[in-house]
C-alpha positions in Angstrom: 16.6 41.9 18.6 12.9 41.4 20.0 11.6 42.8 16.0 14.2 40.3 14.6 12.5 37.4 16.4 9.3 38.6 15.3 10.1 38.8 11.7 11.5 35.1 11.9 8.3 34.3 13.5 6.0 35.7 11.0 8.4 34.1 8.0 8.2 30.8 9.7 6.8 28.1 7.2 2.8 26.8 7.0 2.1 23.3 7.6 1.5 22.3 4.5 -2.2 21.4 4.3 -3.2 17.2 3.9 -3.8 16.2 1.1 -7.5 14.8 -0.1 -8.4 11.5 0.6 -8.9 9.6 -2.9 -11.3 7.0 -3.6 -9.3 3.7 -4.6 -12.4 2.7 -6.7 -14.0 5.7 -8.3 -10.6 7.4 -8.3 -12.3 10.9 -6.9 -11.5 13.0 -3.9 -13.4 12.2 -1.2 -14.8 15.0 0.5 -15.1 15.9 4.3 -18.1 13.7 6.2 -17.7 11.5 2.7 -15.6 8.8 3.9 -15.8 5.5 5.1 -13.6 2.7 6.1 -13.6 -0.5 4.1 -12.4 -4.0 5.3 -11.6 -5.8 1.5 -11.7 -9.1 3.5 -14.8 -8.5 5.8 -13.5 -8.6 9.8 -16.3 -11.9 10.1 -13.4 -13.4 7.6 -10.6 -12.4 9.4 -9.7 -9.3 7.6 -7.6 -6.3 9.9 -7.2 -3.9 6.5 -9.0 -0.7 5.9 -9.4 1.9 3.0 -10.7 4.4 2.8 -13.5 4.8 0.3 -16.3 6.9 -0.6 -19.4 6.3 1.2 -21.4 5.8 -2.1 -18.8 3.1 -3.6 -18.6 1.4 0.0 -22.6 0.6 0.3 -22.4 -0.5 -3.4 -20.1 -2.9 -2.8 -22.5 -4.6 0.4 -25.2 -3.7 -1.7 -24.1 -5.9 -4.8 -21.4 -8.4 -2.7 -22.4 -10.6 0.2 -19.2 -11.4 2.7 -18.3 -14.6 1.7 -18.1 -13.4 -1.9 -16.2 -10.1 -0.7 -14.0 -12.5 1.5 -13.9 -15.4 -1.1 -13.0 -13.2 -4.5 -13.6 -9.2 -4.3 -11.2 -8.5 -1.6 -9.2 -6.4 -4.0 -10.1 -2.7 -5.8 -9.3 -4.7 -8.9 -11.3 -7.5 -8.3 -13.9 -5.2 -7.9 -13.6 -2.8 -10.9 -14.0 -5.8 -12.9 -17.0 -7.0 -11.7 -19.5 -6.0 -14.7 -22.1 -4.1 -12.4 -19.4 -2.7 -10.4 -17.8 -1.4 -13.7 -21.3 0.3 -14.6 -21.8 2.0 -11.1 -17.8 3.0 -11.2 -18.4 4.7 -15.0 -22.1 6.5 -13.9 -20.5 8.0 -10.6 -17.3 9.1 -11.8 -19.6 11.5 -13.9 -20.6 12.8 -10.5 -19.5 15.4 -8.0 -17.4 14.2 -5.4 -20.0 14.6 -2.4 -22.8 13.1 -4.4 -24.5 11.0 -2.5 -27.5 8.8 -3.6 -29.8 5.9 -1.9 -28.1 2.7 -2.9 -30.5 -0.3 -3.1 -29.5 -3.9 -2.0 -29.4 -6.6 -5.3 -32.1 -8.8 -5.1 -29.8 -11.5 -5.3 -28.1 -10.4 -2.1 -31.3 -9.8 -0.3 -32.2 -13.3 -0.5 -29.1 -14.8 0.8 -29.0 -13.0 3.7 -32.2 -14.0 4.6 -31.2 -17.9 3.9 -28.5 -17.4 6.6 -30.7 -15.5 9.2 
C-alpha cells in the first residue's frame, strides 16, 4: 500500500506554469523585471485601473502624453495606438526583443508644460 501512495504521489499533476504577461500596446511578452503598472486615467484624475505594460511602452506614453491629455483622450490602448508618434514607437519596438530596454526622452512639447504648471 505505502509504494501505491507513492506512485500516486509521483503521478500527481504540475501546476501548470502562468502564463506571460503581454503588452496591451506593443502586443509582446513582457519579460520578468519588465513590467510596469499603468493607470489609463492617471490616479491625479481619478483613475483606480491598472495594466500591465512594458516598461519601455509605459515611459513613452509620460514621455509623449501629459496627464490631462492621458486623462482627457488617451485613456484607452486604442486611443493610444492611434496617436501618430505612438504608432511609430509601437512599429520600431515591436521589431525588438522583448526585454529591450532603451532611454526614452521626454517631448519637448511635454517638457514645457510641465514646467508652466510647476
Amino acid at each position: 500500500m505505502g509504494r501505491i501512495k507513492r506512485l500516486q504521489r509521483a503521478a500527481a499533476p504540475v501546476p501548470p506554469m502562468p502564463a506571460p504577461a503581454i503588452c496591451p500596446l506593443c502586443e509582446r511578452e513582457i519579460p520578468d523585471g519588465q513590467c510596469d503598472a499603468h493607470h489609463f486615467v492617471p490616479r491625479s484624475h481619478g483613475g483606480r485601473d491598472t495594466w500591465v505594460l512594458h516598461r519601455v511602452c509605459h515611459r513613452q506614453i509620460h514621455a509623449l502624453f501629459t496627464e490631462q491629455e492621458l486623462a482627457s483622450h488617451y485613456h484607452t490602448v486604442e486611443r493610444l495606438r492611434a496617436h501618430p508618434a505612438m504608432a511609430r514607437f509601437l512599429a520600431w519596438v515591436r521589431r525588438r526583443p522583448p526585454g529591450f530596454i532603451e532611454r526614452v526622452r521626454r517631448s519637448e512639447r511635454t517638457r514645457t508644460r510641465r514646467t508652466d504648471h510647476d
